[in-house]
N, C-alpha and C positions, 0 to 999 in steps of 0.2 A: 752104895745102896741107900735110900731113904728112909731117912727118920721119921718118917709121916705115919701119924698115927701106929696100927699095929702093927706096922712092916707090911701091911699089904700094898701095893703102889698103885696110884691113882693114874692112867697114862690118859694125855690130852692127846685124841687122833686126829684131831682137823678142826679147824675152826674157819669161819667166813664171816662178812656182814655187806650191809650194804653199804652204798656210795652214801656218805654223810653229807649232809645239806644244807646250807644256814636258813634256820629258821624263817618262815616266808615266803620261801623260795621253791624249789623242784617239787617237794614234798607235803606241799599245804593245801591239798585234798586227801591227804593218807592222813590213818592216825598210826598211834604206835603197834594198835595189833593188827596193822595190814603190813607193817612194816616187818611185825617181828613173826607174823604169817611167811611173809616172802623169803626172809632169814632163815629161816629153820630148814624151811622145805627145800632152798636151794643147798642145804648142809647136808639135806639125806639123801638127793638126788648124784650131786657131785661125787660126796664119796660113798655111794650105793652102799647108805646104809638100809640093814631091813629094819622096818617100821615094829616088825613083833618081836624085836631086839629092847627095843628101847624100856626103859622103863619109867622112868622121872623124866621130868622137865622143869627145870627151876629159871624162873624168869623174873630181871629186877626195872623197877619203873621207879621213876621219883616226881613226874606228876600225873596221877592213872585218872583213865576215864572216872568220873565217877557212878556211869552207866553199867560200866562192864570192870571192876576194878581187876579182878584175879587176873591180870593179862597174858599169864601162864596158861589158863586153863583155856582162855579164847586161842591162845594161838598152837598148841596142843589136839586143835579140835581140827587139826590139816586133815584132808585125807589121806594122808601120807602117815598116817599115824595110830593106832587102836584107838577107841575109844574110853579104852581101860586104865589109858597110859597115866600116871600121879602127875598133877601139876600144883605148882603153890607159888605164888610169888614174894617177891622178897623187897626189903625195901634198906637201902645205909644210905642215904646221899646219892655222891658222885660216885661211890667205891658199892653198887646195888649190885652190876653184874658181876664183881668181886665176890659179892655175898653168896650171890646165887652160884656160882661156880665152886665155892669151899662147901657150902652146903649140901652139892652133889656129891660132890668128895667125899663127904662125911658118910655120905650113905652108902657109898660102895666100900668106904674100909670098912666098914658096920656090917656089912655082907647084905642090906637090903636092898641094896639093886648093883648090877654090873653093866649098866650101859644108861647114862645120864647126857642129855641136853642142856646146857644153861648157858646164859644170854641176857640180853636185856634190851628195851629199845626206849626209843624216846619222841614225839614229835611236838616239839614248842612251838608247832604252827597251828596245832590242834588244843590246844589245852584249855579248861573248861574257866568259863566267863560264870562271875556268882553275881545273884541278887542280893544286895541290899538288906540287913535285918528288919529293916522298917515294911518293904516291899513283902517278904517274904510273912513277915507277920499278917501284913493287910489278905494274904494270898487264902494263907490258910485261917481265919477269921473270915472270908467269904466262904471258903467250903465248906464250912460248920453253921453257916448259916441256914437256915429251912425258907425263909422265904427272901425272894424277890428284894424286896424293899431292904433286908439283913443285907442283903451280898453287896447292895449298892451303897451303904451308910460304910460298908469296911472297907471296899474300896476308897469310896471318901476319904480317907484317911491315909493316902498315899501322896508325897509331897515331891515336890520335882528333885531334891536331892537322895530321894527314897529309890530315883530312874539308873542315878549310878552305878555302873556294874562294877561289881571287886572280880580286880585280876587275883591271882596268886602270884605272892612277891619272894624272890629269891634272898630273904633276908631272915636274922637269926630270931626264931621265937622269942629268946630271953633276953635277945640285946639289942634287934631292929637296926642290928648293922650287916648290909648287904655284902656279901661274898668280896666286891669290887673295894669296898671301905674297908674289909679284914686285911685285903690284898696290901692297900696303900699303904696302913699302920703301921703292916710286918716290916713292909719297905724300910718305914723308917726307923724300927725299933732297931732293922739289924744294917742299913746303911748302904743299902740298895740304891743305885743311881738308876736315874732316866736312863741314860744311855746303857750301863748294861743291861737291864728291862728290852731295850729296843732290838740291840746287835743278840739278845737269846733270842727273839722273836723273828727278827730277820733269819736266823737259822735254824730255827724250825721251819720257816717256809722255803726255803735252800733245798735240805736235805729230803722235805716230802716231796717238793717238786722234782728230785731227783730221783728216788722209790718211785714216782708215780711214771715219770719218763722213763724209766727204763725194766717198766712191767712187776716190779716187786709187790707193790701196794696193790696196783688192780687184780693181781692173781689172787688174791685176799676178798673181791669184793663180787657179791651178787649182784648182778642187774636188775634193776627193777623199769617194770614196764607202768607207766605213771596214769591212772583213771582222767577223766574216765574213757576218755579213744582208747588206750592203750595202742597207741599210732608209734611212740618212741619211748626208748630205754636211757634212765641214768648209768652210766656205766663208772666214773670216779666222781671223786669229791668235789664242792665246787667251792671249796672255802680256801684252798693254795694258792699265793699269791706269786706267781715265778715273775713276776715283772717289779715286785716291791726292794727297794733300797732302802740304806741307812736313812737317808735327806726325806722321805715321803714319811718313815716314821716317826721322827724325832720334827716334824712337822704337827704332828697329831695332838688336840687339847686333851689334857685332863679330864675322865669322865667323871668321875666320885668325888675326889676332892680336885675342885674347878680352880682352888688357889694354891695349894700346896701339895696335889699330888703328883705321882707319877706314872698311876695306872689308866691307858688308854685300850681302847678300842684296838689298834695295834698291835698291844705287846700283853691280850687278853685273848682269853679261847673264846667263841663266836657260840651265841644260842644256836643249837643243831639240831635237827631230825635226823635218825638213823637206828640202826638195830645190828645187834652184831653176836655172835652164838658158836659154842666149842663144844665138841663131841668128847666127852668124858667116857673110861670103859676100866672098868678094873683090867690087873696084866694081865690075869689068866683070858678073860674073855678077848682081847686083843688078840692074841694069840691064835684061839680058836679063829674067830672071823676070817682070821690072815691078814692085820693090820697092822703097820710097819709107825707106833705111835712118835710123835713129832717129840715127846720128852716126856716129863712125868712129874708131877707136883712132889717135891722135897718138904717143903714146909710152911707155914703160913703165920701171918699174925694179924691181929687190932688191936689199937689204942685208943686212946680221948684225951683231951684236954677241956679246958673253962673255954668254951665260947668268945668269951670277952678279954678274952689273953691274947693268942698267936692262932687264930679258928685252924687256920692252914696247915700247921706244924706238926701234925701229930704222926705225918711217915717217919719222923726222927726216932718218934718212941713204937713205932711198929717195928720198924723196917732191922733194928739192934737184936728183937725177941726172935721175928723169923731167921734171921742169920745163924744167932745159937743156937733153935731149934734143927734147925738143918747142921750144923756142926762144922760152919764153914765162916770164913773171914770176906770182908769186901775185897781184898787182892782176889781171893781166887774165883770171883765172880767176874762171866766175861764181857756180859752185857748187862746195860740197864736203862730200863723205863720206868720215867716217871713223869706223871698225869702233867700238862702241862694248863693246869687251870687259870694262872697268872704267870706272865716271865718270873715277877716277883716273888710267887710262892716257890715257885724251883728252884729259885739263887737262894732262898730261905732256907728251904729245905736242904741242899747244899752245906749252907754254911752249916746248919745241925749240925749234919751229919762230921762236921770236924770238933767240933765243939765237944770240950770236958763238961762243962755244966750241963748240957745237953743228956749226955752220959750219964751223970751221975745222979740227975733226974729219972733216967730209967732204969737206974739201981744197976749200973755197968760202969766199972773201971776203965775204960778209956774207950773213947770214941770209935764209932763206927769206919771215919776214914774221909780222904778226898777221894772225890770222884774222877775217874778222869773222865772228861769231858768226849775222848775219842770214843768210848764206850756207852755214852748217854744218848738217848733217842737219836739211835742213828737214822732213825727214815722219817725225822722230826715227830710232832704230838702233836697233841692237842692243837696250839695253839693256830698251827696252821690245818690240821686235817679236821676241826671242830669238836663236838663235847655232847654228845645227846649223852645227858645225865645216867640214864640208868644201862647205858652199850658200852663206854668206853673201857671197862674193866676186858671185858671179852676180845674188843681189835686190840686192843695192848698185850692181850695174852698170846694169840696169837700172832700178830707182829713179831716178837721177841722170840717167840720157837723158832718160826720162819727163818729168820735171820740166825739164830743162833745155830742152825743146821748148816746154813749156806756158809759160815765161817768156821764150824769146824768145833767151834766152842761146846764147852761143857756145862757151863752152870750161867742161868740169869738172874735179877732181880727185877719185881717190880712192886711197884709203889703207887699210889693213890690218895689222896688228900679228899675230905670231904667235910660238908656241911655238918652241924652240929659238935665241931672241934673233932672231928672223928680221923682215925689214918688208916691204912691197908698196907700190906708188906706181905710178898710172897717171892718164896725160891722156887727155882724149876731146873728140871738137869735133863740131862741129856745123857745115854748111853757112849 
């Protein structure tokens, strides 16, 4: 029975998402709430949920319109939906749909709702180009002007390095070290080779290509019919690579550090677009409906760490809290996933997870454990199926049930790494 919260058990009935995209590509006329529109609504149609069921909708974004930010509440507004429905979105990093999914959680053991949505999407083909503070000054110093002759003196005042648009940079507020540069570091702090960097990365793209050929992974994904013809449908991912080998990877330069790293394009997860979303329902309501739930959240955690230490590491110090909390050891876990945001951060996170000091940092007597490797992303991650920042928590959730029904197993874990030194850890079980 779950230790989750009061005892009342949180059951996951179905999750979906769409076909993730790299960045540019299929998906670079959608934004993320056309994305996380087509997600949801393919969730209530498939498994014929009723719409005046629902109650909440928590949805996680990591870089939101800044037109339309709550991108819960736009994508909430289907007609497949009341208009009364609660949406609020959420925001942790990479670990946002993580957030938005325990937060649902929280409010069905709370008893304030018994049938929750949560998801997340993302599209880096979409995301919003800024002006210049100089440009932006000049802007608003003409529209405060009254005449004529004002608007044109403030304009004056705009210089051609004023034209340069600021993207948003994937790098640490506090320490201007990019994700990819956290990446390389940990490499080296804990002694990560290029080559197993490469041979994790070749099999992650192994074992998706192989979920993907033989219908696991696309039974998981919404079609999306792509604007503005709507003439053809994406139906799977297009970031697997089934034709890549050792020799094409280990071929790949250094992108971060160009002399001394080891993190490449290759054996890194791809900027995505995509959106992906799990049907939450307290048990009683499950039951009522007549839904046969895929498993049930046992227990959950977050951590942090210093930014400018190991950004990546901190599923070491979650992933020891939810274990206890659920009241169970890594042997008796049968599956697990973990985000694959760098090969490097996974062989990182890995060796934590063996490590005393590791341990004892998180106020635990001995470590967490090895992994075994037969048990870890078995229909690969990230690195090969791609990364829309604020989905990935959701297709991993669901992944991991999926699988873990088809084998029979009883208990999962999963894990998530994110920006701000932050980590996720969650158990799920199975009946």
């Amino acid at each position: 029975m779950s230790t989750y919260g009061n005892g009342r058990r949180v059951a996951v009935v179905a999750g979906i998402r769409t076909p993730f995209a790299r960045a540019g590509t299929l998906f670079r006329s959608m934004s993320a709430i056309d994305l996380g529109r087509v997600c949801v609504a393919e969730l209530i149609q498939r498994f014929d949920v009723p719409g005046r069921e629902v109650d909440l909708l928590v949805f996680g974004t990591v870089v939101p319109s800044v037109q339309a930010p709550n991108i819960a509440r736009e994508v909430s507004l289907i007609p497949h939906l009341p208009k009364g429905v609660q949406a609020h979105t959420v925001g942790r990093a990479c670990a946002s749909a993580n957030q938005a999914i325990t937060d649902a959680a929280d409010q069905i053991v709370l008893g304030h709702a018994h049938v929750a949505i949560a998801g997340g999407a993302e599209c880096l083909s979409n995301v919003p180009i800024l002006h210049s503070r100089g440009f932006a000054d000049a802007l608003l110093a003409a529209s405060k002007a009254k005449t004529l002759g004002g608007r044109m003196q403030a304009l004056s005042k705009i210089r051609p390095r004023d034209l340069v648009p600021v993207t948003p940079a994937i790098a640490e507020p506090t320490t201007g070290e990019t994700m990819g540069q956290s990446a390389d570091k940990m490499a080296k702090i804990n002694g990560i080779t290029r080559d197993e960097q490469d041979r994790f990365a070749l099999r992650s793209h192994r074992l998706a290509w192989a979920g993907t050929s033989d219908g696991r992974l696309t039974a998981e994904i919404a079609p999306v019919w792509v604007p503005p013809r709507f003439e053809s449908a994406v139906t799977s991912d297009n970031g697997i690579r089934e034709d890549t080998n050792l020799e094409q990877l280990n071929a790949l330069k250094p992108v971060f550090d160009r002399r001394y790293g080891s993190v490449t394009a290759g054996n890194a997860s791809p900027l995505t677009d995509g959106a992906a979303a799990v049907l939450l329902m307290s048990e009683e309501r499950a039951k009522v409906l007549g839904y046969q739930p895929l498993g049930f959240i046992r227990s959950y955690a977050y951590a942090a760490l210093d930014p400018g230490e190991q950004l990546l590491q901190a599923p070491v110090l979650a992933a020891p809290v939810a274990l206890a909390r659920a009241g169970l050891s890594l042997d008796q876990i049968d599956l697990i996933e973990m985000h694959e945001a760098f090969a490097a951060q996974v062989l990182c996170n890995l060796e934590g997870f063996e490590s005393q000091a590791w341990a004892e940092r998180g106020g635990f007597v001995s470590p967490v454990g090895k992994v075994d490797r037969a048990r870890l992303n078995v229909m690969g991650g990230s690195i090969a199926i791609g990364h829309p920042f604020g989905a990935t928590g959701a297709r991993m959730l669901t992944t991991l049930l999926n699988e873990l029904r088809r084998r029979g197993g009883a208990y999962g874990l999963l894990t998530v790494c994110a920006a701000g030194g932050m980590g996720s850890a969650m158990v799920l079980e199975r009946e």
